[in-house]
C-alpha positions in Angstrom: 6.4 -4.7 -18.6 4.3 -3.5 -15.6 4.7 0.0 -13.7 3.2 1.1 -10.6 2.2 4.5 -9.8 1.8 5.5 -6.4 -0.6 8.6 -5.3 -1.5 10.2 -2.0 1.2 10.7 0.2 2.8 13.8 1.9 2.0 15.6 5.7 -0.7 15.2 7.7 -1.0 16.0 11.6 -2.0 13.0 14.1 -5.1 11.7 13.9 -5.7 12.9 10.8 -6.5 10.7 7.2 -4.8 9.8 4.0 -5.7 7.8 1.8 -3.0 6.2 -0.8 -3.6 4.8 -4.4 -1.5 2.7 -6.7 -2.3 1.9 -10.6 -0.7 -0.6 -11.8 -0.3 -0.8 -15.9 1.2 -2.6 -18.5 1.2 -6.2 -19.5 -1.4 -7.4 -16.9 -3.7 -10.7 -17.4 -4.3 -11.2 -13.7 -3.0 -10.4 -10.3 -3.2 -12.9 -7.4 -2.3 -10.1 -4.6 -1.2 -6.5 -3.8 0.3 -5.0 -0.4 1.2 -2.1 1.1 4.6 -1.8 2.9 6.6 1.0 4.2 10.2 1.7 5.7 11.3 4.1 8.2 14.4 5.3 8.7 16.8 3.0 10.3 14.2 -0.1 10.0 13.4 -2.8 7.7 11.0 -2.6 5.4 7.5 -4.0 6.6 4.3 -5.5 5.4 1.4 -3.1 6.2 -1.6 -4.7 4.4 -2.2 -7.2 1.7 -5.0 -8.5 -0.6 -5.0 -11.7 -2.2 -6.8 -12.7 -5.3 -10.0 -14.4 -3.6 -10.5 -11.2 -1.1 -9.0 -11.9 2.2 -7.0 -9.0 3.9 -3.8 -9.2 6.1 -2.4 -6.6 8.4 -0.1 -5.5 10.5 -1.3 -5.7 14.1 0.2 -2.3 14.4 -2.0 -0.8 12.5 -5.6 -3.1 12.8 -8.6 -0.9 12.8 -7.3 2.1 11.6 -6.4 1.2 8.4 -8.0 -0.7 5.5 -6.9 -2.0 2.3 -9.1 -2.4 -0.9 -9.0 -2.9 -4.5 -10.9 -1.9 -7.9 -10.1 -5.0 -9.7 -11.3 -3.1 -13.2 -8.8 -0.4 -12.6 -6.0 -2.8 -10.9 -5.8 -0.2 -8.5 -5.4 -0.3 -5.2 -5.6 1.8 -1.7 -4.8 2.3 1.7 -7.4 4.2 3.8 -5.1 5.8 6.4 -7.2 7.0 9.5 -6.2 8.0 13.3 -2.7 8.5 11.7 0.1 8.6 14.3 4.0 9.7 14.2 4.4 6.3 14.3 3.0 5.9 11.0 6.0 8.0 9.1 8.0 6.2 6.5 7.8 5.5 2.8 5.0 3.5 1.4 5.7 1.3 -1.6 3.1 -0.7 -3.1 3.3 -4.2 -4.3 1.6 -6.5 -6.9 2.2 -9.8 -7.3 0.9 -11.3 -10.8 -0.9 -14.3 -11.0 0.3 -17.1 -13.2 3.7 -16.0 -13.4 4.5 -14.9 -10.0 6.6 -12.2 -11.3 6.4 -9.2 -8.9 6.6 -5.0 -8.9 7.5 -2.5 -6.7 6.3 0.9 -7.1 8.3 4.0 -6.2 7.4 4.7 -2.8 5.3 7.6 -1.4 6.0 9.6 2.1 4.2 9.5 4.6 4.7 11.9 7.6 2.2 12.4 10.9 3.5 15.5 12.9 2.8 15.1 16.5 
C-alpha cells in the first residue's frame, strides 16, 4: 500500500508564492513519474506538471515560467513552486505517482489552492 500526503496549500493574493509538497510512503521500490494536477469548479481535472523517472518536466502551457516542478528522489517527495499566482490558479491540487515496474498509480487527497484578486 502507498499514501500520498499533500502539504502547502490554502490563500494567497495574486502574485504571490506557494509552494506545495507531496510524500509519498509505503511499499515503494521505484517510481517512474509524479504530476501535479488540479480541478476547478465546474472543469475537468487537468495536468499541471509532471516528472518522469530520467528528469524531463512537462507543463501546462498555462502555467510555463511561473511554475516548476521538482523531486527529492531520497524522500519520494515532490513539489510545486507556485510563483506570480493568479485567480486563475484556484482549484484543488492532487498529486500523482506513478510506480515503476508495476505501473500501479496513487492519488493523493487534494490541497486548495485559492489566489484572491
Amino acid at each position: 500500500q502507498v499514501q500520498l500526503v499533500e502539504s502547502g496549500g490554502g490563500l494567497v493574493q495574486a502574485g504571490g508564492s506557494l509552494r506545495l509538497s507531496c510524500a509519498a510512503s509505503g511499499s515503494i521500490f521505484s517510481i517512474n513519474a509524479m504530476g501535479w494536477y488540479r480541478q476547478a469548479p465546474g472543469k475537468q481535472r487537468e495536468l499541471v506538471a509532471a516528472i518522469i523517472s530520467g528528469g524531463s518536466t512537462n507543463y501546462a502551457d498555462s502555467v510555463k515560467g511561473r511554475f516548476t516542478i521538482s523531486r527529492d528522489n531520497a524522500k519520494n517527495t515532490v513539489y510545486l513552486q507556485m510563483n506570480s499566482l493568479k485567480p486563475e490558479d484556484t482549484a484543488v491540487y492532487y498529486c500523482h505517482v506513478i510506480l515503476g515496474a508495476t505501473l500501479y498509480d496513487y492519488w493523493g487527497q487534494g490541497t486548495q489552492v485559492t489566489v484572491s484578486s
